[in-house]
C-alpha positions as CSV (number, residue, x, y, z in Angstrom):
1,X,-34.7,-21.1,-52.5
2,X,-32.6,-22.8,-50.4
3,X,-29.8,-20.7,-50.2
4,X,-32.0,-17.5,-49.1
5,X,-33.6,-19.9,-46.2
6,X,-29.7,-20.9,-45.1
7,X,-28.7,-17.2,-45.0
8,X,-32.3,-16.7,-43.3
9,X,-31.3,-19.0,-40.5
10,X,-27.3,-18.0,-40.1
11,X,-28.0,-14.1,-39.3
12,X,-28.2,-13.0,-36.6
13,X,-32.2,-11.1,-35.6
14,X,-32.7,-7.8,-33.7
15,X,-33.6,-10.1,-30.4
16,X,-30.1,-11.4,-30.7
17,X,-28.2,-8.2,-31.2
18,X,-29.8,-6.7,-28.3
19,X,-28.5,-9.8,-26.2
20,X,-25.0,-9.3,-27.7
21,X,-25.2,-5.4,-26.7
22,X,-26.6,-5.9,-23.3
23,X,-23.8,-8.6,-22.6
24,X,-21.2,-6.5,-23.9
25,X,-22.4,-3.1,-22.1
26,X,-23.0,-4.9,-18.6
27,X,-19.8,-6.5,-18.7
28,X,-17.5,-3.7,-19.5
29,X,-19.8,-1.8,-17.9
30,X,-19.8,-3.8,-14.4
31,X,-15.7,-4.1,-15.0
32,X,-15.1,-0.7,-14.8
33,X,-16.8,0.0,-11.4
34,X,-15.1,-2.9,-9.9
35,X,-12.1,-1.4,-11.0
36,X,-12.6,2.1,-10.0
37,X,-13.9,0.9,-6.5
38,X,-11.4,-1.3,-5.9
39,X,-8.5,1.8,-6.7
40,X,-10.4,4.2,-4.2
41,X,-10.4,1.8,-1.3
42,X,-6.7,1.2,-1.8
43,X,-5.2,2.4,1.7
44,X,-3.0,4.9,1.6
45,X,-1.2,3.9,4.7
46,X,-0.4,0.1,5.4
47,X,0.7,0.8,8.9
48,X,-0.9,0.8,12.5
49,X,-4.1,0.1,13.9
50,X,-6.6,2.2,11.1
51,X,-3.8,1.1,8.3
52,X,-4.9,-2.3,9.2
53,X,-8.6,-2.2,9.7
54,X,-8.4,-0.5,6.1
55,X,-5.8,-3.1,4.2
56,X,-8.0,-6.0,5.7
57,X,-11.2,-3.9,4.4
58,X,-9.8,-4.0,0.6
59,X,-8.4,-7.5,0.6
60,X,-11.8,-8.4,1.9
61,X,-13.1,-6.2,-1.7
62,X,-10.9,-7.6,-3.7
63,X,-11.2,-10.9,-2.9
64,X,-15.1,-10.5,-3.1
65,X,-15.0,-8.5,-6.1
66,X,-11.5,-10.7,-8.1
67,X,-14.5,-14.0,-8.4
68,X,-17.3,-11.7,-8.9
69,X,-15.7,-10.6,-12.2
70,X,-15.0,-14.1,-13.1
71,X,-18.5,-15.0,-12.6
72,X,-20.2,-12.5,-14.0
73,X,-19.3,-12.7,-17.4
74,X,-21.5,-16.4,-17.4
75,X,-24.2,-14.6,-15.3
76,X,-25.1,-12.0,-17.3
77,X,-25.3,-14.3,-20.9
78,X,-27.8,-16.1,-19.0
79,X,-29.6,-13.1,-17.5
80,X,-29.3,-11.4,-21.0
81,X,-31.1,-15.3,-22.2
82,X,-33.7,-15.3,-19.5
83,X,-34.6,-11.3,-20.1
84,X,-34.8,-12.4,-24.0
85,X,-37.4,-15.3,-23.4
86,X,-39.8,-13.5,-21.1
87,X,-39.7,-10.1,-23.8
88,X,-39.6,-12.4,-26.9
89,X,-43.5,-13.1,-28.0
90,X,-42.6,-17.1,-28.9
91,X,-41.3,-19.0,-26.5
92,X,-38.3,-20.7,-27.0
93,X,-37.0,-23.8,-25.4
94,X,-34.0,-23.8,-22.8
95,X,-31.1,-24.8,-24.4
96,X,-27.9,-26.6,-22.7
97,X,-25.8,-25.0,-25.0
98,X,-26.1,-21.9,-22.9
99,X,-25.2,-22.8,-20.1
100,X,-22.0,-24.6,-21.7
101,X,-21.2,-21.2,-23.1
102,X,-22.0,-19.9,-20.0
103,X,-19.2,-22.2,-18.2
104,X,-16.8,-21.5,-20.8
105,X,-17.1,-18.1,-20.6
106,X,-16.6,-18.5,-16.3
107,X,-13.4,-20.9,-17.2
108,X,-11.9,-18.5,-19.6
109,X,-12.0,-15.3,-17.1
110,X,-10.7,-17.5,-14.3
111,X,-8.0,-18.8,-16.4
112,X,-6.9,-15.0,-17.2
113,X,-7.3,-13.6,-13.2
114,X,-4.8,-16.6,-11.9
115,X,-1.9,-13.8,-12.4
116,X,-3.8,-10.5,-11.2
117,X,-2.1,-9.0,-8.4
118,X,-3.7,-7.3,-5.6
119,X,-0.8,-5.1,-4.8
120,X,0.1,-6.9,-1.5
121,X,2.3,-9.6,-3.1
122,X,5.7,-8.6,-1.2
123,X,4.4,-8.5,2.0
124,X,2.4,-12.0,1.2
125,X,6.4,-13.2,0.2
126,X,7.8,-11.9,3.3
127,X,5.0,-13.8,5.4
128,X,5.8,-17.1,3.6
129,X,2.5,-17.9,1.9
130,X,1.8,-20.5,-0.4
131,X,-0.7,-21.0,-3.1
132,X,-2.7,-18.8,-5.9
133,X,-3.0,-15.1,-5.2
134,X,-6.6,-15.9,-3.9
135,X,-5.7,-18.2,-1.2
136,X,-2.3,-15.8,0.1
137,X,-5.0,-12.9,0.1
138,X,-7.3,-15.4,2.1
139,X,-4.5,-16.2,4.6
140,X,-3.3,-12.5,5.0
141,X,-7.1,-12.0,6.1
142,X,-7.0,-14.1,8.3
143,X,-3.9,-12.9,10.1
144,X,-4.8,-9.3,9.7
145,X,-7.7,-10.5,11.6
146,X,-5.2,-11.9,14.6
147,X,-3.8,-8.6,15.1
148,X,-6.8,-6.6,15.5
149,X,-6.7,-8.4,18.8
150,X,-3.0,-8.1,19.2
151,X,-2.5,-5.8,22.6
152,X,1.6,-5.2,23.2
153,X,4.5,-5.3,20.7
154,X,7.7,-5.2,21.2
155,X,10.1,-2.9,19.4
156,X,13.4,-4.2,17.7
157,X,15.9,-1.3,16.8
158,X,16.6,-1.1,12.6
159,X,18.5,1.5,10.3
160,X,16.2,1.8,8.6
161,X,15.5,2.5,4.7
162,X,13.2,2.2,1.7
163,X,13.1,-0.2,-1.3
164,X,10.9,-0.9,-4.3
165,X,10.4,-4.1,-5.9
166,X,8.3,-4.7,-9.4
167,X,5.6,-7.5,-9.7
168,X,4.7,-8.3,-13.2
169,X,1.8,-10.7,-14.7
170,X,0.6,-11.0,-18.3
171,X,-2.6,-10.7,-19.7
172,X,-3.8,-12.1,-22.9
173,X,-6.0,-11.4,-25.7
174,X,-8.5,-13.1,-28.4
175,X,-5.1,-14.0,-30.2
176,X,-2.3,-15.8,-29.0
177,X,0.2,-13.1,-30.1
178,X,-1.7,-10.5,-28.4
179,X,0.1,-9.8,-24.9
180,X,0.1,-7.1,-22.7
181,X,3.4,-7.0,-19.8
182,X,1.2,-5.3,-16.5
183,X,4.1,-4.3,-14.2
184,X,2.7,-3.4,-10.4
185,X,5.4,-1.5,-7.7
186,X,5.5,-2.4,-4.6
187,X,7.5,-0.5,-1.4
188,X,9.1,-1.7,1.6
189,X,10.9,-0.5,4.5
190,X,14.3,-2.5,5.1
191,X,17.2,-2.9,7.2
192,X,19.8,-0.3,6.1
193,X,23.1,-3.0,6.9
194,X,21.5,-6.4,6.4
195,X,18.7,-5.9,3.7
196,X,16.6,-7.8,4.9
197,X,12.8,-6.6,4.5
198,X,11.2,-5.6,7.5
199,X,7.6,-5.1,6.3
200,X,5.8,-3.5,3.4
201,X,4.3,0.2,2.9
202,X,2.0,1.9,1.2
203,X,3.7,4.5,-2.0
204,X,2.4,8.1,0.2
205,X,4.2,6.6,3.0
206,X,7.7,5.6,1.1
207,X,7.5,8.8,-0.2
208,X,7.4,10.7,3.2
209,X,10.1,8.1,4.4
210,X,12.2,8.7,1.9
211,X,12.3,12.4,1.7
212,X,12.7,12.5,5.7
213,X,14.5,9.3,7.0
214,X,18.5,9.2,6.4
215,X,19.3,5.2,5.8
216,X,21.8,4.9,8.8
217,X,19.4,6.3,12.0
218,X,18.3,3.5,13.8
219,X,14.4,3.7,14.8
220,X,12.4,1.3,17.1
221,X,10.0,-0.8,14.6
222,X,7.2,-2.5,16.1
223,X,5.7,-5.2,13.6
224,X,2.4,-6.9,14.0
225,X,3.0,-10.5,15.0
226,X,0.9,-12.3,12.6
227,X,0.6,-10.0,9.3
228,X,3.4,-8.5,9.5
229,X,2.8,-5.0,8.7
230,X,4.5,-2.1,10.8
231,X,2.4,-1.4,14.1
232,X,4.3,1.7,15.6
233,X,7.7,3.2,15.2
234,X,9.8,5.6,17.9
235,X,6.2,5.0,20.0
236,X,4.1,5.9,17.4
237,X,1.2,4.6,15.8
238,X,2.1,4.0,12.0
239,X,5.2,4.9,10.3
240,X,4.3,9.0,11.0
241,X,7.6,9.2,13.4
242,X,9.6,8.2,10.6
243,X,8.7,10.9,8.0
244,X,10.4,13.2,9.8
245,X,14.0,13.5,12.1
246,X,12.9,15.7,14.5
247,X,12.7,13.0,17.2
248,X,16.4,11.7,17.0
249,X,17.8,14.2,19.8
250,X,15.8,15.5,22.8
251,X,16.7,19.1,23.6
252,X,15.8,20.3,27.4
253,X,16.6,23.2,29.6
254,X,17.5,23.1,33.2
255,X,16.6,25.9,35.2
256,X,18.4,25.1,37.9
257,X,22.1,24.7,36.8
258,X,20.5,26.8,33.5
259,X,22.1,24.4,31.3
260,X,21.2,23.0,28.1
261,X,21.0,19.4,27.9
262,X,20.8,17.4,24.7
263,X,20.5,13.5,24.4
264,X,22.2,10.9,23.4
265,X,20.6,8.1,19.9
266,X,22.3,5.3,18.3
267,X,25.2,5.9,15.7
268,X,24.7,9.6,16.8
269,X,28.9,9.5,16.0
270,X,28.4,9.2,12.4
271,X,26.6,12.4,11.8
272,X,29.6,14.2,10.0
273,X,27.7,17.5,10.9
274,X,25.8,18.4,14.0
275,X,25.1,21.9,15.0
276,X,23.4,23.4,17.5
277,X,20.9,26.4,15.8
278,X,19.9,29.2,18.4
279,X,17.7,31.8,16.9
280,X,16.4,34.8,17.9
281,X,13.1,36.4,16.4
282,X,12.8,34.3,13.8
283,X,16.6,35.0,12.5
284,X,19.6,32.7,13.1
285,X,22.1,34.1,15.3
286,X,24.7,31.3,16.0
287,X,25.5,27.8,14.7
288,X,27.6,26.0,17.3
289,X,29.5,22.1,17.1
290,X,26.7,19.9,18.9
291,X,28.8,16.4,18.8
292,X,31.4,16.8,20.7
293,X,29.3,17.9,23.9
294,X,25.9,17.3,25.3
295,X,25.3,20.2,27.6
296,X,26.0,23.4,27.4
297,X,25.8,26.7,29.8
298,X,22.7,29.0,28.8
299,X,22.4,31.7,31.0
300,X,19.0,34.0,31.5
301,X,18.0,32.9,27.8
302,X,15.7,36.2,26.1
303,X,12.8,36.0,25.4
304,X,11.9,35.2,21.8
305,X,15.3,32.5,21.6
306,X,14.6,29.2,19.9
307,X,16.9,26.2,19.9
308,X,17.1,23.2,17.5
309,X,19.7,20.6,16.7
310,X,20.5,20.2,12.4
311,X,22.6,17.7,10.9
312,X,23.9,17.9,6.9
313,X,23.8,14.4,5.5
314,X,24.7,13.6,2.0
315,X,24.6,17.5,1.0
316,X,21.4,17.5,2.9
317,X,20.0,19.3,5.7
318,X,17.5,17.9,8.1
319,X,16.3,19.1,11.6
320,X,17.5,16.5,13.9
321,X,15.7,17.6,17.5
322,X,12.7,19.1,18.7
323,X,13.0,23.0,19.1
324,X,12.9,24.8,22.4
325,X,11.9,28.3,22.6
326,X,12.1,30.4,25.4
């Protein structure tokens, strides 16, 4: 008799199964969205004056949503407690062990989201901060902030090219043994001959750098003073001038003397392969040295004649000017 009223007491009733389901359901649950939300406000550019309302936008999120999930575990087992009492026909006393279940539960998830990265980690090394990821996501806020106020900023002159570096933080399950490597990559734009890191980017604009920028061009980076992040390059807003080389040379035409006139950039020299393409309806019809000379006699040019400068750099070809067509 005994025995049956031990097992009696030990398993578990309906009442508490449907406050272990409800737990587990709104916690994975709740996870998920956080998740999903958090990946969809993920800028796609970290540059200029939109790429940094948006960056301060989801650090804002994240650092909103990063204690909401380790609080909500602990909120929902006393919800799923407090919906359990008013449905349950006899009352039952408030126990303190709940709420010390509760606390462990908050401890535990905090102790597992120390290492969670929030993909901003590079530029938060480049800027020097100090702390838990919570606090350098607080102080890149803040000077995201500062620059939304920022009015003029001057240009330095880089070669410039891209780089990736890999974050990594562990995450651990109900067993010790049980560890899971989560690697996180991150993408920055550099100085081609010293290395050093000028700011970071977003992956959709390394991409476009790196399919449209040769390393040794210098370009005219304007940073943000506080954050950091790229405010303009070659004049323009974001890192858009640099997905392309079609603003290296300037081509114009003067009437006048009807000569062609093409302009001098930096390191222009060590192009091994700059030609001058004149085309005419839509067909090339010449290809003619462009570094050894920067004007060149065009008389009465037909109509339907376009002009471009092109440059061959490491077996590939890249338009190097804007194109003039007559």
């Amino acid at each position: 008799m005994k025995h049956r009223d031990k097992t009696k007491e030990t398993a578990l009733s309906a009442a508490d199964w449907i406050e272990i389901l409800l737990l587990a359901a709104g916690w994975v649950g709740l996870d998920l969205f956080i998740q999903h939300r958090l990946r969809n406000i993920l800028p796609a550019a970290f540059s200029g004056p939109e790429g940094l309302r948006q960056v301060r936008h989801y650090l804002i999120m994240w650092l909103v949503t990063r204690y909401l999930r380790i609080l909500l575990p602990g909120l929902l087992f006393l919800l799923t407690g407090s919906i359990r009492r008013i449905c349950c026909k006899k009352k039952a006393k408030p126990s303190a062990l709940r709420l010390i279940a509760a606390g462990i539960l908050i401890i535990s998830c905090a102790l597992a989201s120390l290492q969670q990265r929030n993909h901003f980690d590079l530029q938060c090394k480049q800027n020097g901060y100090r702390g838990t990821v919570g606090i350098r996501a607080a102080a890149l806020i803040s000077d995201l902030t500062k620059d939304m106020h920022v009015a003029a900023i001057t240009p330095v002159m880089h070669p410039v090219r891209t780089v990736v570096q890999d974050f990594s933080y562990r995450t651990y399950g109900r067993r010790s043994n049980q560890r899971k490597t989560v690697h996180i990559s991150e993408y920055a734009l550099c100085d081609t001959d010293t290395g050093a890191v000028i700011a970071q980017i977003s992956q959709a604009e390394y991409d476009r750098i790196r399919e449209g920028n040769p390393d040794f061009f210098q370009r005219r980076i304007a940073v943000y003073p506080h954050s950091g992040l790229i405010a303009a390059a070659d004049g323009t807003d974001g890192t858009a001038a640099l997905e392309s080389c079609e603003t290296m040379f300037t081509l114009s035409y003067d009437a006048e003397t009807q000569t062609l006139l093409r302009t001098d950039v930096p390191d222009w020299e060590k192009l091994p392969n700059l030609t001058m393409v004149i085309m005419r309806d839509g067909q090339i019809a010449y290809e003619i040295d462009a570094l050894h000379s920067s004007d060149y006699g065009l008389y009465h040019p037909d109509a339907g004649l376009s002009i471009y400068l092109q440059a061959r750099i490491n077996g590939k070809i890249y338009r190097v000017s804007n194109e003039l067509t007559f």
